[in-house]
N, C-alpha and C positions, 0 to 999 in steps of 0.2 A: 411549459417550462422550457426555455434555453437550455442551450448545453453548457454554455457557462455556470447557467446555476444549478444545473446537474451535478457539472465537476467538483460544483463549492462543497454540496452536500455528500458528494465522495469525499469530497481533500476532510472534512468532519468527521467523517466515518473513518477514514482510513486513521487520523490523529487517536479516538476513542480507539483502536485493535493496537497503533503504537505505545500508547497510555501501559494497554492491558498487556503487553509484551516484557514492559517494561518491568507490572508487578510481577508477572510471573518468572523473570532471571532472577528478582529479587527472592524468590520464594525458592527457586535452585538451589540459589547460593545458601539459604540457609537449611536446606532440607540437609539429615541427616543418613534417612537412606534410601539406598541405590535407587531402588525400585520405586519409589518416589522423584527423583529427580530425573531418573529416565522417562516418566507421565509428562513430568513437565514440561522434559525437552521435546517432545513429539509435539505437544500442544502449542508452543512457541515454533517449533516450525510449520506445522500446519497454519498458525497465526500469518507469519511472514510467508508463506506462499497467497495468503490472501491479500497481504497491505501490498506483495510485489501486482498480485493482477488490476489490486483497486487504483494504484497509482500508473498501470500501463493504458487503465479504463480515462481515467483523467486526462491524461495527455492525448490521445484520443479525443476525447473530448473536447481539452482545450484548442487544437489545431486540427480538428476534422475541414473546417472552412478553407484553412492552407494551401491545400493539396490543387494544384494544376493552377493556370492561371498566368498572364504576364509577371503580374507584380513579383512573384514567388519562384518566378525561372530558375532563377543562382541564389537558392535557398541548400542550402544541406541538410541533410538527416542527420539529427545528434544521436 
């Protein structure tokens, strides 16, 4: 498998935990109490600590070949 289509089936991965990020503020916002919406928010953060690694995995991935080279001299780090 390429890294390109490693990245792909990250960038799929990572949309399915955005998807489920998404139900679970919905499920915050209507929980009623405390101690249920505090569950939830640890779970949504623990979620976005993993879409931030799977999307740093990606990038990585997409421009692991970048690095060094003529072509790429007066490239910048975004």
């Amino acid at each position: 498998m390429l890294l390109q289509e490693m990245a792909q089936e990250y960038r799929s991965n990572t949309a399915l935990l955005e998807l489920r990020v998404r139900q679970l503020q919905t499920a915050r916002r209507k929980a009623r109490k405390p101690e249920i919406r505090y569950r939830l928010k640890r779970r949504i953060n623990c979620l976005q600590a993993l879409i931030n690694e799977s999307r740093k995995t990606i990038f990585e991935m997409e421009h692991y070949y970048d690095r060094g080279g003529d072509k790429h001299e007066n490239r910048k780090a975004v």
